[in-house]
N, C-alpha and C positions, 0 to 999 in steps of 0.2 A: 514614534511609539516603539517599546523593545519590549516585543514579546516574548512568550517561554519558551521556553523547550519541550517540543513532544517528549522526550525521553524522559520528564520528570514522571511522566505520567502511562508511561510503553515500556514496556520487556520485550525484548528482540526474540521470538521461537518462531521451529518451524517444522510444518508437520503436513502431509496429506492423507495423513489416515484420521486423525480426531474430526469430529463433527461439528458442529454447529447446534446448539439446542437452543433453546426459548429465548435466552437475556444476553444472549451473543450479542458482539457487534458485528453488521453484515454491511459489508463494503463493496457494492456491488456497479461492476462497472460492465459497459460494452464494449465495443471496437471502437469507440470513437476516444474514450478512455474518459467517457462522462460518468459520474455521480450516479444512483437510483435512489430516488428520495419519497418516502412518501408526499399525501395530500397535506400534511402538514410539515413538510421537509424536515423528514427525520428519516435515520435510518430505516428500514424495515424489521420487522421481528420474525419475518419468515423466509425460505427460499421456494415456497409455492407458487404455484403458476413463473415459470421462470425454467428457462431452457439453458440447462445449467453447462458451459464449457470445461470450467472445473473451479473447484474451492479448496482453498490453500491456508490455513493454520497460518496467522501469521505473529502471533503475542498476544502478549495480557494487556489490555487499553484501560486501566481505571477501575482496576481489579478485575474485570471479565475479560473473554476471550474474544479477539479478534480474529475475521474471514475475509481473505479477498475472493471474490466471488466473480469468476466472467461468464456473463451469461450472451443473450439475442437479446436487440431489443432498442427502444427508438424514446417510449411513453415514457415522462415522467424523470428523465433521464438531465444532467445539469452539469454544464462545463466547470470545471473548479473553480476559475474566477468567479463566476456567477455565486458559488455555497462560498466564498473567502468574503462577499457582501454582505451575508448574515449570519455567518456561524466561523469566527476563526478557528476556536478551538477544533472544530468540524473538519474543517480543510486543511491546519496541517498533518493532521491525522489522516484524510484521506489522500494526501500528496506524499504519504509514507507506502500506504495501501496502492496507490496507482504504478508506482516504481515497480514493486513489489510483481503486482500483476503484470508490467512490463515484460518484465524479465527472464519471469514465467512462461509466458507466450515465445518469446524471443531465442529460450533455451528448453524446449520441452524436450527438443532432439539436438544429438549431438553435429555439431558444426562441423567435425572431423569425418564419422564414416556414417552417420544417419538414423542409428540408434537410439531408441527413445529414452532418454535421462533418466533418475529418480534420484528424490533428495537423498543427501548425506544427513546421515544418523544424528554425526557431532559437531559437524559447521551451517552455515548458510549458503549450500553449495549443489546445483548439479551436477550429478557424476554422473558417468556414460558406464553403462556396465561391461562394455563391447573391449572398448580404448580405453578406457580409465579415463579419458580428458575431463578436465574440472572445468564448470562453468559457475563463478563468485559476481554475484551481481556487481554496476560498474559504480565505482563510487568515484564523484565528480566535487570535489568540495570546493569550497569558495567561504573566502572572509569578507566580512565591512567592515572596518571598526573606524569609530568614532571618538575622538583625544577630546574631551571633555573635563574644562574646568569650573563649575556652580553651572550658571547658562552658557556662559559660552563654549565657542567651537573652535578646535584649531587649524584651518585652515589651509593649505599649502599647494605649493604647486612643483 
């Protein structure tokens, strides 16, 4: 099965100063880097009751704004494999959002003298105010492609 591309439907920003309001999407994960889903596994519509580590502006998902969101927390909570069982569109969206949060966590402070980061203005980037050191989250790509002619497949070793 070949599915889409998040990006048909994702604008890449990035911000920690804009908010969150009503019709956000809130992508909210914990340390384990699991899901928060409601009772009817859907996102949430709020960040209340939630001990919140921080939330990070990450684009436009489907016209509205996306949050990744790291909060505490154990309840209600869903491995991605587990949301990729009943919601693809859900999960590669939220395997864009768990990176994202990754990275986040991984570069709040600078790797070089220990200064705490803050986003660049014009890239997807943390910069150390201290050292100037850039921290660009790590991008790991990979292809599969598949040589298809009607049904068939080609083969080879």
């Amino acid at each position: 099965m070949i599915e889409k591309s998040i990006y048909e439907n994702y604008q890449i920003d990035f911000s920690d100063s804009i908010k969150p309001e009503d019709d956000d999407f809130l992508f909210i994960f914990n340390e384990n880097r699991e899901l928060y889903l409601d009772s009817e596994k859907q996102l949430p519509k709020s960040l209340d009751n939630f001990d919140i580590n921080f939330c990070l502006f990450i684009g436009i998902y489907n016209g509205r704004k996306a949050f990744v969101v790291n909060v505490e927390g154990e309840d209600s909570f869903y491995p991605l494999y587990e949301v990729y069982e009943f919601n693809h569109d859900l999960y590669h969206i939220a395997g864009k959002a768990v990176l994202v949060n990754d990275w986040y966590i991984s570069h709040q402070f600078c790797g070089r003298c220990g200064t705490k980061t803050v986003l660049d203005e014009k890239d997807m980037m943390l910069k150390c105010p201290e050292c100037g050191q850039n921290h660009y989250p790590r991008i790991a790509p990979a292809i599969i492609v598949a040589i298809r002619k009607d049904d068939e497949l080609l083969m080879n070793r």
